[in-house]
C-alpha positions, 0 to 999 in steps of 0.5 A: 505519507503512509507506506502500507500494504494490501492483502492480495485476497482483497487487493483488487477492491482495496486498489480502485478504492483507493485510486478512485481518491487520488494516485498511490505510489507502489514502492516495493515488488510486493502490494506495498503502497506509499498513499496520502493522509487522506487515503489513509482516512477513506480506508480506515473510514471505509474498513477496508483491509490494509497494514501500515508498514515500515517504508523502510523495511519495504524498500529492503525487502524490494531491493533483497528481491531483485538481487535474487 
């Protein structure tokens, strides 16, 4: 699995892409996604915008966001 995230100015186009593929999992409040190889595939095959993160910073990033 790959952890990435879609930039809001696209996300709309980017997100039914990719769930025209297969279900994708949101994991952090932010536009932060866990997505399958072959997801990973279609984007980079399709050029679309998109940034491979660290899932680990995202969950930190989630959890600082709901203790707020």
């Amino acid at each position: 699995m790959a952890t990435i995230r879609i930039p809001q100015e696209r996300w709309a186009e980017v997100w039914k892409f990719l769930t025209s593929i297969g279900p994708i999992t949101r994991i952090a409040s932010a536009p932060i996604y866990e997505i399958s190889p072959q997801h990973l595939e279609a984007l980079c095959h399709a050029g679309l915008p998109f940034e491979l993160v660290n899932p680990k910073a995202a969950e930190t990033r989630s959890a600082n966001a709901e203790g707020r």
